[in-house]
C-alpha positions as CSV (number, residue, x, y, z in Angstrom):
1,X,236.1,-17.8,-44.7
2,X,237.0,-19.2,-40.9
3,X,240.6,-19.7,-40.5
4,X,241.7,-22.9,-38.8
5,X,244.5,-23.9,-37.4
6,X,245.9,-27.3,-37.9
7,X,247.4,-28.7,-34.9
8,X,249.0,-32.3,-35.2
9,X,252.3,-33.9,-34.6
10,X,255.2,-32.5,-37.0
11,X,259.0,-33.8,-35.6
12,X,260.0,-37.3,-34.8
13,X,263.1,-39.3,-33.8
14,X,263.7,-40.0,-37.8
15,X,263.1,-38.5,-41.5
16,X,260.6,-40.9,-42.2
17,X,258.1,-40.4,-39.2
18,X,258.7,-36.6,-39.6
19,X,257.9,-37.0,-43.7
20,X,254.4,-38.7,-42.5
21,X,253.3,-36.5,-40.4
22,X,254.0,-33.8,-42.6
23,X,252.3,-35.9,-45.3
24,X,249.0,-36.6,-43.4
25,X,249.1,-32.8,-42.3
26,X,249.2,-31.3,-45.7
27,X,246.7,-33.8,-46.6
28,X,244.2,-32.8,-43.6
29,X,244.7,-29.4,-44.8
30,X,243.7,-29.8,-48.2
31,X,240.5,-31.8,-47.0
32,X,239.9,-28.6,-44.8
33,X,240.5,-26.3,-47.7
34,X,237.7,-28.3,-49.9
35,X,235.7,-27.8,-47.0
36,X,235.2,-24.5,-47.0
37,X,237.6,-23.1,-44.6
38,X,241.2,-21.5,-44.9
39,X,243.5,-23.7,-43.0
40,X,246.8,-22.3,-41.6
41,X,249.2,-26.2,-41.7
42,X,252.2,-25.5,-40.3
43,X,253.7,-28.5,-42.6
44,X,254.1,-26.3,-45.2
45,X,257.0,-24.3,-43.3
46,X,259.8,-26.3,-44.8
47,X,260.0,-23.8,-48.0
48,X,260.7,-21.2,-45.4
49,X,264.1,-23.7,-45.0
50,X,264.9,-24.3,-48.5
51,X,264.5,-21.1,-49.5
52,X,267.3,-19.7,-46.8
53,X,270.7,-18.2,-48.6
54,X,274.3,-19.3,-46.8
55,X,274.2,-16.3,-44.8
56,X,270.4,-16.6,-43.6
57,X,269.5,-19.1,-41.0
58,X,266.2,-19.2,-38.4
59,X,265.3,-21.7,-35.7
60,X,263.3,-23.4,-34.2
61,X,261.8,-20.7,-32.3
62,X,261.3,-18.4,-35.0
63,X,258.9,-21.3,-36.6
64,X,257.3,-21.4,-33.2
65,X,256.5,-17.6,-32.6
66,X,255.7,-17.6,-36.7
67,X,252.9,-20.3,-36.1
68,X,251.6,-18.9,-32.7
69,X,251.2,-15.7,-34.5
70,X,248.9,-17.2,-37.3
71,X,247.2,-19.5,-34.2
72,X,246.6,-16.1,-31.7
73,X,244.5,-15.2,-34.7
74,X,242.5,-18.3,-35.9
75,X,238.8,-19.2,-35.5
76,X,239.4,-22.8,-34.7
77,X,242.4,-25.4,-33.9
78,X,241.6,-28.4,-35.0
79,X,243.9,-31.4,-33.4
80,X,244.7,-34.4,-35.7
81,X,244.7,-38.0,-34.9
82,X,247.7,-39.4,-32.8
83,X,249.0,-35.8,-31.6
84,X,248.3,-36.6,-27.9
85,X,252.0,-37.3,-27.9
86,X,253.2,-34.5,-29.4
87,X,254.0,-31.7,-26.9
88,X,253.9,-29.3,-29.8
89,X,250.4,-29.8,-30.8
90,X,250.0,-29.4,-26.5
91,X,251.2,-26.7,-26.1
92,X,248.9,-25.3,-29.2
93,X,246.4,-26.4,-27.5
94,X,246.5,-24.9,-24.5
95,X,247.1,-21.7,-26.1
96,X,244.0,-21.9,-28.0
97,X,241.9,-22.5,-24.7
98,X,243.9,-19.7,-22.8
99,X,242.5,-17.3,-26.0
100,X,239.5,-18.7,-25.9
101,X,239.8,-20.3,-29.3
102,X,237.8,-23.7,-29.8
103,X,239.7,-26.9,-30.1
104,X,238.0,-29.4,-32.2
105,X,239.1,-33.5,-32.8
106,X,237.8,-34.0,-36.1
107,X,236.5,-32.6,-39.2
108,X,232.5,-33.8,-38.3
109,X,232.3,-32.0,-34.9
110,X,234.3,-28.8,-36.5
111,X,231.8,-28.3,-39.1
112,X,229.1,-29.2,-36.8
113,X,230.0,-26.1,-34.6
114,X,231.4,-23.7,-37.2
115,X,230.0,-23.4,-40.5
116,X,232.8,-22.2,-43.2
Protein backbone atom coordinates (compact mmCIF):
# COMPACT_ATOMS: atom_id res chain seq x y z
CA UNK A 1 0.00 0.00 0.00
CA UNK A 2 1.77 3.61 -1.03
CA UNK A 3 1.73 5.87 1.77
CA UNK A 4 0.74 9.50 1.10
CA UNK A 5 1.07 12.29 2.73
CA UNK A 6 -1.59 14.83 2.87
CA UNK A 7 -0.44 18.30 2.66
CA UNK A 8 -3.08 21.16 2.95
CA UNK A 9 -3.82 24.12 5.01
CA UNK A 10 -4.47 23.29 8.90
CA UNK A 11 -4.33 26.77 11.31
CA UNK A 12 -6.20 29.90 10.64
CA UNK A 13 -6.83 33.36 12.33
CA UNK A 14 -10.21 31.69 14.02
CA UNK A 15 -11.79 28.22 15.28
CA UNK A 16 -13.94 28.05 12.54
CA UNK A 17 -11.52 28.29 9.48
CA UNK A 18 -9.16 25.93 11.47
CA UNK A 19 -12.46 23.36 12.01
CA UNK A 20 -12.75 23.44 7.94
CA UNK A 21 -9.74 22.74 7.10
CA UNK A 22 -9.44 20.07 9.40
CA UNK A 23 -12.81 18.93 8.04
CA UNK A 24 -11.97 18.95 4.30
CA UNK A 25 -8.61 17.25 5.32
CA UNK A 26 -10.00 14.26 7.08
CA UNK A 27 -12.43 14.10 4.34
CA UNK A 28 -9.57 14.02 1.53
CA UNK A 29 -8.07 11.45 3.55
CA UNK A 30 -10.78 9.15 3.65
CA UNK A 31 -11.33 9.57 -0.15
CA UNK A 32 -7.57 8.61 -0.44
CA UNK A 33 -8.02 5.67 1.88
CA UNK A 34 -11.04 4.31 -0.41
CA UNK A 35 -8.61 4.66 -3.04
CA UNK A 36 -6.32 2.35 -2.33
CA UNK A 37 -3.58 4.08 -0.58
CA UNK A 38 -2.70 4.67 3.21
CA UNK A 39 -2.79 8.34 3.85
CA UNK A 40 -0.78 9.92 6.73
CA UNK A 41 -3.53 13.45 7.46
CA UNK A 42 -2.04 15.37 9.83
CA UNK A 43 -5.79 16.59 10.88
CA UNK A 44 -6.08 13.83 12.91
CA UNK A 45 -3.32 15.16 15.47
CA UNK A 46 -5.70 16.86 17.74
CA UNK A 47 -6.27 13.47 19.85
CA UNK A 48 -2.61 13.80 20.50
CA UNK A 49 -4.01 17.26 22.46
CA UNK A 50 -6.95 15.89 24.17
CA UNK A 51 -5.44 13.08 25.26
CA UNK A 52 -2.50 15.13 27.24
CA UNK A 53 -2.70 14.81 31.38
CA UNK A 54 -2.16 18.34 33.47
CA UNK A 55 1.38 17.62 33.70
CA UNK A 56 1.99 16.68 29.88
CA UNK A 57 2.11 19.38 27.33
CA UNK A 58 3.93 19.41 23.54
CA UNK A 59 4.07 22.13 21.00
CA UNK A 60 3.96 23.19 18.08
CA UNK A 61 7.20 21.86 17.08
CA UNK A 62 6.78 18.55 18.40
CA UNK A 63 3.61 18.19 15.84
CA UNK A 64 6.02 19.55 13.22
CA UNK A 65 9.00 17.07 13.60
CA UNK A 66 6.08 14.24 14.40
CA UNK A 67 4.61 14.97 10.81
CA UNK A 68 8.04 15.45 8.93
CA UNK A 69 8.96 12.17 10.27
CA UNK A 70 5.86 10.31 8.82
CA UNK A 71 6.43 12.80 5.41
CA UNK A 72 10.59 11.91 5.23
CA UNK A 73 9.05 8.39 4.73
CA UNK A 74 5.99 8.66 2.31
CA UNK A 75 5.67 7.75 -1.32
CA UNK A 76 3.73 10.71 -2.29
CA UNK A 77 2.56 14.32 -0.94
CA UNK A 78 -0.41 15.18 -2.30
CA UNK A 79 -1.32 19.16 -1.85
CA UNK A 80 -4.99 20.06 -1.36
CA UNK A 81 -6.95 22.84 -2.90
CA UNK A 82 -6.37 26.47 -1.49
CA UNK A 83 -2.96 25.56 0.45
CA UNK A 84 -0.88 27.94 -1.74
CA UNK A 85 -1.34 30.16 1.27
CA UNK A 86 -0.39 28.08 3.84
CA UNK A 87 3.31 28.18 4.60
CA UNK A 88 2.95 24.91 6.33
CA UNK A 89 1.78 22.93 3.42
CA UNK A 90 5.12 25.03 1.77
CA UNK A 91 7.33 24.21 3.61
CA UNK A 92 6.06 20.27 3.18
CA UNK A 93 6.43 20.75 -0.01
CA UNK A 94 9.69 21.70 -0.44
CA UNK A 95 10.74 18.95 1.78
CA UNK A 96 9.22 16.42 -0.32
CA UNK A 97 11.12 17.81 -3.55
CA UNK A 98 14.48 18.16 -1.46
CA UNK A 99 13.87 14.00 -0.78
CA UNK A 100 12.89 13.53 -3.94
CA UNK A 101 9.31 12.65 -2.99
CA UNK A 102 6.63 13.45 -5.75
CA UNK A 103 4.13 16.21 -5.12
CA UNK A 104 0.90 15.77 -6.71
CA UNK A 105 -2.36 18.48 -6.92
CA UNK A 106 -5.11 16.23 -7.07
CA UNK A 107 -6.34 12.84 -6.64
CA UNK A 108 -6.61 12.13 -10.92
CA UNK A 109 -2.88 12.99 -11.61
CA UNK A 110 -1.82 10.99 -8.20
CA UNK A 111 -3.35 7.86 -9.30
CA UNK A 112 -2.41 8.49 -12.80
CA UNK A 113 1.39 8.33 -11.73
CA UNK A 114 1.17 5.91 -8.79
CA UNK A 115 -1.03 3.04 -8.74
CA UNK A 116 -2.05 2.03 -4.93
Amino acid sequence: MKRIYMAGAYSANNIITVLDNMRRGMRAATEVLLLGYAPFAPWFDYHFSLMLRDNEQLDINDYYEYSVAWLAVCDAVLVLPNSKHSNGTQREIEYAIGCGIPVFYSVAELQQELEP
